[in-house]
C-alpha positions in Angstrom: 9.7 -13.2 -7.6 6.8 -14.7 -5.4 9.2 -16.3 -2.7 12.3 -15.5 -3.7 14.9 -17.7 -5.5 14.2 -20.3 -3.3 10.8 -20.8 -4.5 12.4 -20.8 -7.9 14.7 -23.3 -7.5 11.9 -25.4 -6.2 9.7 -24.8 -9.4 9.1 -27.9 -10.2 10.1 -28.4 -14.0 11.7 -25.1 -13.5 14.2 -24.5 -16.9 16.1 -21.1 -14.6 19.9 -21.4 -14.4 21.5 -19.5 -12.0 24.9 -17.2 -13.0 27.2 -15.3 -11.6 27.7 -13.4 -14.6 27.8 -9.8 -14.2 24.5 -8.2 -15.7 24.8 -5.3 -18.4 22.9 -1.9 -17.1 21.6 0.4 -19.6 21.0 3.5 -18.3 17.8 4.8 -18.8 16.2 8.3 -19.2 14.0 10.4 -16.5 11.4 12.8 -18.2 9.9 15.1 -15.2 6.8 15.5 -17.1 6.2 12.0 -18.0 2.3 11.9 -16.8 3.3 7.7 -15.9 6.7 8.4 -14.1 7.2 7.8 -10.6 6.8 11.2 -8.9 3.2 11.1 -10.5 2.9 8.1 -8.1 3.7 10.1 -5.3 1.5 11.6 -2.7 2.1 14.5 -0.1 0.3 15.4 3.5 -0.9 18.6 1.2 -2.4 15.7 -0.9 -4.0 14.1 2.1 -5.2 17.5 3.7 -6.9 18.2 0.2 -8.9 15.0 0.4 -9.8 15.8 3.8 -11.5 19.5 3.2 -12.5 18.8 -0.1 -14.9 15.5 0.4 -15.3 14.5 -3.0 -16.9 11.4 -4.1 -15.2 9.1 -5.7 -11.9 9.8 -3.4 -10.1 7.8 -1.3 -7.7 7.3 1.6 -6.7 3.6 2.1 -5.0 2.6 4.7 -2.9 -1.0 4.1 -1.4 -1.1 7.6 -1.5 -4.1 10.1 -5.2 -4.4 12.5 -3.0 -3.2 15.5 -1.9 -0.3 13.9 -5.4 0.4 12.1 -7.3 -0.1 15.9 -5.2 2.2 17.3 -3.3 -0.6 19.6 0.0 0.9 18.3 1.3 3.6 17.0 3.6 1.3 13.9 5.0 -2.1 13.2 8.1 -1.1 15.3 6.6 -0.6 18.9 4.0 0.1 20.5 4.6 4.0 21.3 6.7 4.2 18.3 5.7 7.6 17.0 3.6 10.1 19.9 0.2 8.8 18.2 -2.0 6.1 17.6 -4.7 5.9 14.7 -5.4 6.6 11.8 -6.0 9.5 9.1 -10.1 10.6 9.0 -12.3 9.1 6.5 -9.5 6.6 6.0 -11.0 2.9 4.8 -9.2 0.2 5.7 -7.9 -2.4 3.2 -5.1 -4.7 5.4 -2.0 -5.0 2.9 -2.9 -8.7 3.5 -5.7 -8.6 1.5 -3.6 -8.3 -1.9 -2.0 -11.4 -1.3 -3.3 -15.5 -0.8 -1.2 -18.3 0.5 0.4 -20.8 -1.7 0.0 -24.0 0.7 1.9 -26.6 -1.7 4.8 -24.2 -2.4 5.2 -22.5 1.2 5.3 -18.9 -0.1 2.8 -15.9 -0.3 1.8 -14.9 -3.8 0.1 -12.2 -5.6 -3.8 -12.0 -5.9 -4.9 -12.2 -9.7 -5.6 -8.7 -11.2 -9.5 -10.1 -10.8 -9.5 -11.0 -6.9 -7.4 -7.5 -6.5 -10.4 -6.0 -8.6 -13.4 -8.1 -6.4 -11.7 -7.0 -3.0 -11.9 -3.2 -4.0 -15.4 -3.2 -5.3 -16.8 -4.7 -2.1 -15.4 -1.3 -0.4 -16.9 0.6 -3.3 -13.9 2.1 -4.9 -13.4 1.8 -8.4 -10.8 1.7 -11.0 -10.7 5.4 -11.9 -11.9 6.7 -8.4 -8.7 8.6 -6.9 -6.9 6.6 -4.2 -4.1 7.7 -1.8 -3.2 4.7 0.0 -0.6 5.1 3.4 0.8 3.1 6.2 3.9 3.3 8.1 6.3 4.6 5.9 5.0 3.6 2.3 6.6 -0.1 1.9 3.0 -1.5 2.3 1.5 1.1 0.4 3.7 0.4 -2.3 3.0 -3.1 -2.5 -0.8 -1.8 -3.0 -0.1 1.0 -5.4 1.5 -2.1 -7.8 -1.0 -4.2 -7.3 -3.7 -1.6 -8.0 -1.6 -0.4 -11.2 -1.4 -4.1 -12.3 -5.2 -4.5 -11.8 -6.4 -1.3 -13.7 -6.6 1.4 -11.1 -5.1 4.5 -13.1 -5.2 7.0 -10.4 -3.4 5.7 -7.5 -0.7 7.3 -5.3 1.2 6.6 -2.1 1.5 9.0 0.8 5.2 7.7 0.8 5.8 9.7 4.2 2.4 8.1 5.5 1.5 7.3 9.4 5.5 8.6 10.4 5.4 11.9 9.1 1.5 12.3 10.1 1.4 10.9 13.5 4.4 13.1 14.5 2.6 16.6 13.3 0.3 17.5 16.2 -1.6 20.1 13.5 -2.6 17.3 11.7 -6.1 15.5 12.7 -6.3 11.9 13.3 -9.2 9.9 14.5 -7.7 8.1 17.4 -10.6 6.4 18.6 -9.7 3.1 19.6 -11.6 0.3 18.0 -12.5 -3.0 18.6 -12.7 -5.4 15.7 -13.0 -1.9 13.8 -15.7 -1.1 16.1 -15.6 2.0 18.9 
């Protein structure tokens, strides 16, 4: 719903009604070894720290969070010192959750890039569709945003580090790169 039922309603030769009818739920099943389900969506910090000591080509860590957060400027999106530590996690690349989406001007609301413009932002960081990717940012609402996006736009082996910047920044074993940068420049 790109802007909500308001955008909707303002569709122009929109054919929607609106109900208050109550809608019928059917139940559906959960297979655990489903290799599409949503725990094989799901990323861990072992996941992370496996990334980091392994160095494979072809393996990613994207971070979607806002350029304040990213710079090291502030530690999440609710405060400053929200969590003890600002940065990010090594090798991370930085994709701003912006990125997946353009501005519709006529209709006032934010929308979706096509699967194409999803497809031209990731090759111009090098990353392809069946390179691994772990994306992160606060707390994994961003990175979910990304991970569907990704999944809409071919990328078959995506995750999200649904714990993301929280749980990591909190864990002083855990190594960040909290270099402060300037226009993503030390």
């Amino acid at each position: 719903l790109e802007g909500g039922l308001d955008a909707m309603i303002r569709f122009e030769g929109s054919t929607q009604t609106i109900t208050k009818e109550t809608p019928v739920i059917i139940p559906c099943q959960y297979h655990e070894n489903d290799d599409d389900t949503f725990d094989s969506w799901m990323a861990g910090r072992d996941d992370i720290l496996q990334v980091l000591s392994n160095r494979l080509p072809g393996t990613w860590l994207v971070d979607v969070r806002d350029a304040v957060e990213w710079l090291g400027l502030s530690s999440s999106p609710y405060g400053v010192d929200f969590t003890p530590r600002k940065g990010r996690i090594p090798r991370s690349v930085w994709i701003e959750w912006h990125k997946f989406h353009k501005l519709d001007n006529e209709k006032h609301v934010a929308k979706s890039k096509s699967n194409e413009q999803i497809q031209a932002l990731m090759t111009a960081y090098g990353i392809q569709s069946d390179d691994e990717i772990i994306i992160y940012c606060f707390k994994g609402s961003r990175a979910a945003v990304a991970l569907m996006k990704l999944k809409e736009a071919g990328y078959s082996n995506v995750k999200n580090y649904f714990a993301s910047w929280n749980e990591w920044s909190r864990d002083f074993q855990l190594p960040i790169d909290d270099r402060i940068l300037v226009d993503n420049k030390e």
